[in-house]
C-alpha positions as CSV (number, residue, x, y, z in Angstrom):
1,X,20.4,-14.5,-32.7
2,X,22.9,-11.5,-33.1
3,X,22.2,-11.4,-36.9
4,X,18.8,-11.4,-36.2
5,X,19.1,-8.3,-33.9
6,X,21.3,-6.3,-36.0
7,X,19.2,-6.7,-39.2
8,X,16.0,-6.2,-37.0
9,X,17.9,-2.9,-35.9
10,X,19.4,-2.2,-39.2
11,X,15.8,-1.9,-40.6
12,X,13.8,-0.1,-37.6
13,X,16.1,3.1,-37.9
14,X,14.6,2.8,-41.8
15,X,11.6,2.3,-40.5
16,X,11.7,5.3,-38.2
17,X,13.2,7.4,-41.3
18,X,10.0,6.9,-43.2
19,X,8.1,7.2,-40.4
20,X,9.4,10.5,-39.4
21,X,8.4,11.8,-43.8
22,X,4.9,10.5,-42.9
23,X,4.7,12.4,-40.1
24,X,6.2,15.5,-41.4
25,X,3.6,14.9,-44.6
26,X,0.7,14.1,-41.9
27,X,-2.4,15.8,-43.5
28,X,-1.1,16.3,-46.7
29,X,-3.6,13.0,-47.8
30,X,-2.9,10.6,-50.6
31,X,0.8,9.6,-49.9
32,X,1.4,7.2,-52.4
33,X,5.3,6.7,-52.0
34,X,8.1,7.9,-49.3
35,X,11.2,7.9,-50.9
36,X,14.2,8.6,-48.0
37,X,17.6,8.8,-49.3
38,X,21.3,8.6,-46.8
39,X,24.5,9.1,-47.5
40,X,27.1,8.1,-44.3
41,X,30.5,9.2,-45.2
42,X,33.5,10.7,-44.7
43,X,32.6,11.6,-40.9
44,X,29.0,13.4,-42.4
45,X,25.7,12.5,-42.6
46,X,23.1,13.8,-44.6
47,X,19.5,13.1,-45.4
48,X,16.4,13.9,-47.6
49,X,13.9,12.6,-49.0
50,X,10.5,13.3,-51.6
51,X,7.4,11.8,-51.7
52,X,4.2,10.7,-54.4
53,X,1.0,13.0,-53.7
54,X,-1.0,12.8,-56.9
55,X,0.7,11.5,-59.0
56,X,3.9,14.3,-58.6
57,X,7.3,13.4,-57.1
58,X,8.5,16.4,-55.2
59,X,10.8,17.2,-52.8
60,X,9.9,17.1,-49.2
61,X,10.9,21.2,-48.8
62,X,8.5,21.5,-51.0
63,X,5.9,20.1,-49.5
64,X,6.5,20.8,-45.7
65,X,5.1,24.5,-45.4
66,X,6.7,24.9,-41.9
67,X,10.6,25.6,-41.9
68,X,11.0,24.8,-38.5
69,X,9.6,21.2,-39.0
70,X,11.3,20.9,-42.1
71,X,14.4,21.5,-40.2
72,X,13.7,19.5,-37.8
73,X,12.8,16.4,-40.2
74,X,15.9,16.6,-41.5
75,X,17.9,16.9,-38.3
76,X,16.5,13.7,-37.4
77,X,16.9,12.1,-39.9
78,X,20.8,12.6,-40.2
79,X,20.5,11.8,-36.5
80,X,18.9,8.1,-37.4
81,X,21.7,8.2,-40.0
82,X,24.6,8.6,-37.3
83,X,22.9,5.7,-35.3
84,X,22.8,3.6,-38.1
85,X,26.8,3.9,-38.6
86,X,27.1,3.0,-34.7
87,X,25.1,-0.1,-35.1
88,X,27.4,-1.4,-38.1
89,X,30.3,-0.4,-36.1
90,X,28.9,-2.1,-33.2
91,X,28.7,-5.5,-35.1
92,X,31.5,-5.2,-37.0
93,X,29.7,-4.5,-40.0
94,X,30.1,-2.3,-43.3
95,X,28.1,1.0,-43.1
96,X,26.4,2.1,-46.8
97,X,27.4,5.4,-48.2
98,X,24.2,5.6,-49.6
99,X,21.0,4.5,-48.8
100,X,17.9,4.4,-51.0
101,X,14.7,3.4,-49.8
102,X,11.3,3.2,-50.7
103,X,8.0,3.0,-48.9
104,X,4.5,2.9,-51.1
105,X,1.5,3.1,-49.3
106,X,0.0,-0.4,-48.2
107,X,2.9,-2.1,-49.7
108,X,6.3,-2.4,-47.7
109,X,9.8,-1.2,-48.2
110,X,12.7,-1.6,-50.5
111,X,16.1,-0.2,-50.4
112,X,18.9,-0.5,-51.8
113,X,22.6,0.3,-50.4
114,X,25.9,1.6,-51.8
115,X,28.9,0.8,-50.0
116,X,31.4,2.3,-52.4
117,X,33.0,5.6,-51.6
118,X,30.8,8.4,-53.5
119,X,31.5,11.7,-51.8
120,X,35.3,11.0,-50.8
121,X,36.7,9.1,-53.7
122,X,39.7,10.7,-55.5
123,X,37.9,11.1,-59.2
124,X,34.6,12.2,-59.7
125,X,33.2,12.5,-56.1
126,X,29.4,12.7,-56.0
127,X,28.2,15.0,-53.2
128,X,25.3,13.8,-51.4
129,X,22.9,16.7,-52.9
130,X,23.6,15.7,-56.2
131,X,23.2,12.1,-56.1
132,X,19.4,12.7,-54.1
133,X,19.0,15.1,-57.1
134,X,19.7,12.4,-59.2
135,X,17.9,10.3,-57.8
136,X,15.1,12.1,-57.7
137,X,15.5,12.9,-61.6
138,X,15.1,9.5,-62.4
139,X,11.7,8.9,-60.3
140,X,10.3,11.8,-61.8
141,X,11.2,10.2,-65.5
142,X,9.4,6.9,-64.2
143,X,13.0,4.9,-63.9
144,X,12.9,3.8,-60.4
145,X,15.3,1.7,-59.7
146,X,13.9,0.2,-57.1
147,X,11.1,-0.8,-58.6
């Protein structure tokens, strides 16, 4: 039952991450993908994410008009990141470094999870701005790798 309720848990603060883009995009119409990216390390958090709207990948900055929601979006969203470090330390399990995920519209989630050092190790640390840039690279060249 506990694995059950951590993985349940483990996915609802996802959940609520993508939630919280939708919202933010909330009359921006035709939202084909969320894409929400996390990295945990280090003692930081960070988050950000982009999202589909005909047919263009852009970042959510540039689509959220409103600073001060913006802001707030992304606030939360390293807040949901900072609980989902305490659950894993809660049950004893490893916390990601990175977190991928990706919603489409009518068709679920996927995500994938690094667990590797990224922003702390010795050689060729990867800050968490450029691997979302990265990231977000790739999508826009049509190489999702969640896909």
């Amino acid at each position: 039952m506990a694995e059950t309720t951590f993985e349940d848990a483990f996915m609802d603060i996802q959940t609520g991450l993508v939630s919280l883009v939708l919202e933010a995009l909330e009359g921006s119409g035709g939202v084909a993908r969320v894409f929400i990216f996390g990295a945990i390390e280090g003692g930081m958090t960070s988050f950000n994410a982009c999202a589909e709207l005909a047919g263009r990948i852009e970042r959510l900055d540039a689509l959220v008009a409103d600073r001060r929601v913006l802001f707030q979006v992304m606030g939360l969203g390293s807040k949901d990141l900072a609980e989902l470090e305490a659950l894993c330390a809660q049950h004893g399990r490893s916390c990601p470094t990175q977190l991928y995920g990706r919603y489409v519209a009518g068709g679920g989630y996927d995500a994938r999870y690094v667990y590797e050092p990224m922003a702390t190790r010795a050689v060729d640390p990867v800050a968490p701005g450029a691997a979302f840039s990265a990231w977000l690279d790739a999508l826009r060249a049509g190489r999702d790798p969640l896909a």
